[in-house]
C-alpha positions in Angstrom: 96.7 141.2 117.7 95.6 138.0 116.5 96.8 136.6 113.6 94.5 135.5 111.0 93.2 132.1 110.0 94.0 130.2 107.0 90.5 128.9 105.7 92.1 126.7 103.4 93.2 124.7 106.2 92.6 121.1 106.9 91.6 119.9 109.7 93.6 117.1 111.1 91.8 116.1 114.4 89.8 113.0 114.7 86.6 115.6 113.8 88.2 116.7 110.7 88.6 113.2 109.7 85.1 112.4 110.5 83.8 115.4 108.5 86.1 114.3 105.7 84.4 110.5 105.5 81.0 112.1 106.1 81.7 114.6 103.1 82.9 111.6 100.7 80.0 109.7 101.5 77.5 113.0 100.5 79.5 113.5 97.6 78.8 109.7 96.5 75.5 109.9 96.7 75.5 113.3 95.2 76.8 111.2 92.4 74.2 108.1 92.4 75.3 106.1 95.3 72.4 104.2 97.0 72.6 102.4 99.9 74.6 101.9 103.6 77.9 102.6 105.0 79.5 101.6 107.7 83.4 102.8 108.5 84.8 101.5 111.9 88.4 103.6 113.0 90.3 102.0 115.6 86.7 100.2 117.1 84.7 103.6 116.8 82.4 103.7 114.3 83.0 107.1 112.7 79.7 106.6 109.8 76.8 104.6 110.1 73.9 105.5 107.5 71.9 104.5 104.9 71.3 106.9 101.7 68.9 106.6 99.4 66.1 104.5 98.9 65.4 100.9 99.5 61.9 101.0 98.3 61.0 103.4 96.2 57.4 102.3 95.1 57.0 102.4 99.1 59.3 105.2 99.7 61.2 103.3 102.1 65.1 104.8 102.8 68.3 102.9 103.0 69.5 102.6 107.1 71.9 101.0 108.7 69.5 97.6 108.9 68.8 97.2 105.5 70.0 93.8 103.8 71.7 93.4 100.7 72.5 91.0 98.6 76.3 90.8 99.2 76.5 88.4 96.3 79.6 86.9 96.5 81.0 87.2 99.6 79.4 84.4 100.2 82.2 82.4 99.0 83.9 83.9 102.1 81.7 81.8 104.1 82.0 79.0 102.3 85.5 79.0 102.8 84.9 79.6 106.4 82.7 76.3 106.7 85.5 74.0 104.6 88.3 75.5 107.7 85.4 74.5 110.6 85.1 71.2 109.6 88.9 70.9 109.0 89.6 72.2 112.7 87.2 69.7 113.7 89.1 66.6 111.9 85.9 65.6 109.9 88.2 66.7 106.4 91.6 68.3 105.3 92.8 70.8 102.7 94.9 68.4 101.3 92.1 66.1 100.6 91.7 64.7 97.0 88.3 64.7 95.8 88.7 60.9 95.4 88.6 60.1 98.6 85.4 62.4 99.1 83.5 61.2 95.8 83.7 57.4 94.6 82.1 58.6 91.0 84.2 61.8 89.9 86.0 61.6 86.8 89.6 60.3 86.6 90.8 64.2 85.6 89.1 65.8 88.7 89.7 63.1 91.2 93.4 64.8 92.0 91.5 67.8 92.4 92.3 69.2 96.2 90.1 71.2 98.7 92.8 73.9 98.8 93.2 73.9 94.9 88.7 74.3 94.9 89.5 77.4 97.5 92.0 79.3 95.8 90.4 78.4 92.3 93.2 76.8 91.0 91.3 73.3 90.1 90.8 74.0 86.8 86.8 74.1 86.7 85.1 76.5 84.7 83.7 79.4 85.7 80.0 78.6 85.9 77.8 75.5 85.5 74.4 77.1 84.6 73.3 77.8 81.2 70.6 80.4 82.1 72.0 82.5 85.1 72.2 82.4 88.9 68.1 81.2 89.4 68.3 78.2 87.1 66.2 75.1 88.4 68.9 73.1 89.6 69.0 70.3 92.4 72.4 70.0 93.8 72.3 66.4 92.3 72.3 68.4 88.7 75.1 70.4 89.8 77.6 68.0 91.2 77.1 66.4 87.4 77.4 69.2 85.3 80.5 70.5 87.7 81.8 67.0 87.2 81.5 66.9 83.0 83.1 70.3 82.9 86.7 69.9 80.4 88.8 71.2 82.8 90.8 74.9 81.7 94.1 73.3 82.9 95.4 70.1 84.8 94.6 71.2 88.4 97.4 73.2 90.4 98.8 74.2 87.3 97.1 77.4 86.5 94.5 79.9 88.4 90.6 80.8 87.1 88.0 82.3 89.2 85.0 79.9 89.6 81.7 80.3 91.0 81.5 76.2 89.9 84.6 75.3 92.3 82.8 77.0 95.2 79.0 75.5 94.9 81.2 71.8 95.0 82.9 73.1 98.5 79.5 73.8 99.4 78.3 70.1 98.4 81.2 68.7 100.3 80.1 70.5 103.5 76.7 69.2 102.9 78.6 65.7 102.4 81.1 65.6 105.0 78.7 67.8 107.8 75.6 65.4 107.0 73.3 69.0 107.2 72.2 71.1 104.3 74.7 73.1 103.6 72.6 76.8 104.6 71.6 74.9 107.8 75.3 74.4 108.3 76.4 78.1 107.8 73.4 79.2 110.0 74.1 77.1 113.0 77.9 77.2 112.7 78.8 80.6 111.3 76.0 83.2 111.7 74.9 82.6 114.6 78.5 82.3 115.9 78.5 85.5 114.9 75.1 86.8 116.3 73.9 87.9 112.9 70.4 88.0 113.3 69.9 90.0 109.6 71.9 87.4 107.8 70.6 84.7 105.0 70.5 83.9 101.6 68.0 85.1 99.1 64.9 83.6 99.3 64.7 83.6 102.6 61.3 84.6 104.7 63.6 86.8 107.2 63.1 90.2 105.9 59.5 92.6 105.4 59.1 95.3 103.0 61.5 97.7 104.0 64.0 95.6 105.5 66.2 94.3 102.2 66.9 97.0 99.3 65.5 96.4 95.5 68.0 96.1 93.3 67.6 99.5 90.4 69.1 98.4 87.4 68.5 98.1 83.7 68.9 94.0 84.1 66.0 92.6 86.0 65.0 89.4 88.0 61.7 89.5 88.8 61.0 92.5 91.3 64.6 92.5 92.2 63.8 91.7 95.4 66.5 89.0 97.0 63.8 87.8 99.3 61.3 86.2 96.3 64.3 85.1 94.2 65.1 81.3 94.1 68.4 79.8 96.2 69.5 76.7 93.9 72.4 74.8 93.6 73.0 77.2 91.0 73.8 79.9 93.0 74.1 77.6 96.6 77.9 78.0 97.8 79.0 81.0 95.4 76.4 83.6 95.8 73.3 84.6 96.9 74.4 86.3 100.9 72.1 88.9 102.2 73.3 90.7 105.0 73.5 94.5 106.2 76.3 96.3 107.0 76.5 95.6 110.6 76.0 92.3 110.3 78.9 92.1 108.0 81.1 94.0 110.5 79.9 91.3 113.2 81.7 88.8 110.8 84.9 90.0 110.2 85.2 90.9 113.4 84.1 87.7 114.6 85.9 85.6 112.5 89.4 87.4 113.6 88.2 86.9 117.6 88.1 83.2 117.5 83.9 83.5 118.4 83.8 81.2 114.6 87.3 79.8 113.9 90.1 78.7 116.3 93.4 80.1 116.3 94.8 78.0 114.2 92.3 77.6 111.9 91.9 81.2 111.2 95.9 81.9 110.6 95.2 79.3 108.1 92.5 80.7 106.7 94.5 84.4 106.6 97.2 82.6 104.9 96.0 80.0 102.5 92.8 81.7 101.4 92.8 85.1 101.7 95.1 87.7 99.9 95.9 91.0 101.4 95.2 94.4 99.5 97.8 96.9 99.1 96.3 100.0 99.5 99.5 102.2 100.1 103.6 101.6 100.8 105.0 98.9 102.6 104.7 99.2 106.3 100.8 100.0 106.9 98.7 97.2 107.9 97.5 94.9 106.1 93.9 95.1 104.4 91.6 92.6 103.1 88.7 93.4 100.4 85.8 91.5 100.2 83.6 91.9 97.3 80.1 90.7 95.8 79.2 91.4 92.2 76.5 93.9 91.4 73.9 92.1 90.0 70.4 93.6 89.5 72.2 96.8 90.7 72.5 94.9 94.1 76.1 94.5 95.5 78.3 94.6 98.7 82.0 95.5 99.4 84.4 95.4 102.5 87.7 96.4 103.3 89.1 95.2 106.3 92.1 96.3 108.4 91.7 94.1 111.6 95.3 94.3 113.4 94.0 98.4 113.8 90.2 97.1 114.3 89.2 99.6 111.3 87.2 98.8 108.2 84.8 99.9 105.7 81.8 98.2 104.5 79.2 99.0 101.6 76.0 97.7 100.5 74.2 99.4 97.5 71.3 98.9 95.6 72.0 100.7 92.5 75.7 99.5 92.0 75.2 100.1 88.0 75.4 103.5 89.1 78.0 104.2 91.3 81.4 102.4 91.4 81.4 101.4 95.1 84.9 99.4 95.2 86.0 102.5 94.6 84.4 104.2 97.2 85.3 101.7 99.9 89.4 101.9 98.6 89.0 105.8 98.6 87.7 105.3 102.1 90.4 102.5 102.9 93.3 104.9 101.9 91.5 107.6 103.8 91.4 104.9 107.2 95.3 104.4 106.8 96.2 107.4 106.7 94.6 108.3 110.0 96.0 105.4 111.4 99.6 106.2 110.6 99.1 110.2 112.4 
């Protein structure tokens, strides 16, 4: 006689795990989730699919190519381009902005690349007065960055600043002698081979290829590709990339194909911060985030010593919380990787 089955049973095999992302992903958009995900266990892609719409005037759907604006994660590749040009000796870290700027202000001239990266300068959190698309030259911005009153003497205390991060972008354009995007084109993306990659208001992507932002706050047609790139935004937002293109990143920048070895310990240890997720012991994680603006947004979490992540774009963030999607989906990767 066989015995029976419990149908409350869950199913631990690698297929039950599937099943189990698949049905948290159904249940999100269920619940207003629109856009792409991508999860990645052990090198195996386990999801990879768009929901929703990207266009809905055109009735276009969300797919694994579509491009989002990733907002600021682009601040991840600013980083990235400060730690090239210090692996190649053309700056350091440690630099003073002194020795980088023969005008600045006596208070920010002690002002250090690492203190810029880990937004302990001091410098406010914006310099714009009328949002991201302000008319702004990067002239304009170095000057209004520069007549900030500093929050703190710098090193001394920690605020998050999108200002800090367009002036790293200036001093790649300064020290590199190439505009900055042309810089994290030549020397990052297509390091990387991410050919879906830019920054809005870029010509790279037709109708159908980049979501529109559905939100109650508007720009335009919420559509990255017509929106302005100034020096508003230049450095601390404004990345547009899909969710395999963002997984060609982070797992480029953790093979050496953008960053030496060195290099890229340094940048793990004196720019990044790991994410607890669960007990001591599991690997470690890293989150990557870009706000939701226009109902546009991205998110990551990384887990590279297991080669497993999870990566979200949306295009109705308002709607649906995806951080916490994408740590639901984190947890959900570590445990597997502990069985």
């Amino acid at each position: 006689m066989s015995s029976s089955v419990d149908s409350g049973a869950v199913d631990e095999s690698p297929r039950g795990f599937v099943q189990r992302i698949r049905a948290m992903a159904d249940d999100a958009a269920s619940d207003g989730f629109s856009g792409s995900i991508l999860v990645t266990l052990e090198g195996e892609r386990t999801l990879l699919s768009g929901y929703g719409l990207a266009n809905r005037d055109l009735e276009l759907p969300n797919t694994e190519r579509t491009a989002f604006d990733f907002g600021s994660v682009m601040k991840d590749l600013t980083a990235a381009a400060i730690f090239k040009l210090e692996e190649r000796g053309q700056l350091a870290r440690g630099d003073a902005l002194r020795t980088i700027y023969s005008d600045i202000p006596t208070d920010k001239a002690v002002i250090t690349l690492q203190q810029l990266l880990q937004h302990r300068a001091g410098l406010r959190e914006f310099h714009d007065r009328d949002g991201d698309f302000e008319p702004m030259t990067r002239t304009e911005a170095r000057q209004r960055i520069f007549d900030q009153d500093l929050l703190f003497a710098p090193g001394a205390g920690e605020a998050y600043s999108n200002s800090g991060f367009s002036l790293l972008a200036d001093i790649v354009q300064t020290v590199s002698g190439r505009p900055f995007t042309e810089y994290v084109r030549e020397e990052l993306l297509a390091a990387a081979m991410m050919e879906q990659s830019g920054f809005v208001g870029d010509s790279l992507w037709q109708p159908g290829d980049i979501a529109i932002g559905y939100d109650a706050e508007r720009f335009g047609d919420n559509n990255p590709a017509t929106w302005p790139y100034t020096w508003a935004l230049i450095g601390n937002g404004g990345f547009v990339t899909t969710v395999v293109d963002m997984e060609k990143w982070l797992v480029s920048m953790r093979s050496g194909d953008i960053l030496a070895a060195s290099a890229r310990n340094a940048y793990v240890d004196d720019y990044q911060s790991p994410l607890s997720l669960q007990e001591d012991g599991a690997p470690e994680a890293f989150f990557y985030a870009g706000a939701g603006d226009f109902g546009l947004g991205g998110t990551a979490i990384d887990i590279p010593e297991r080669n497993s992540r999870v990566i979200i774009g949306s295009n109705a963030h308002g709607a649906f919380d995806i951080e916490k999607l994408a740590e639901e989906i984190g947890q959900a990767l570590l445990v597997e990787l502990s069985r």
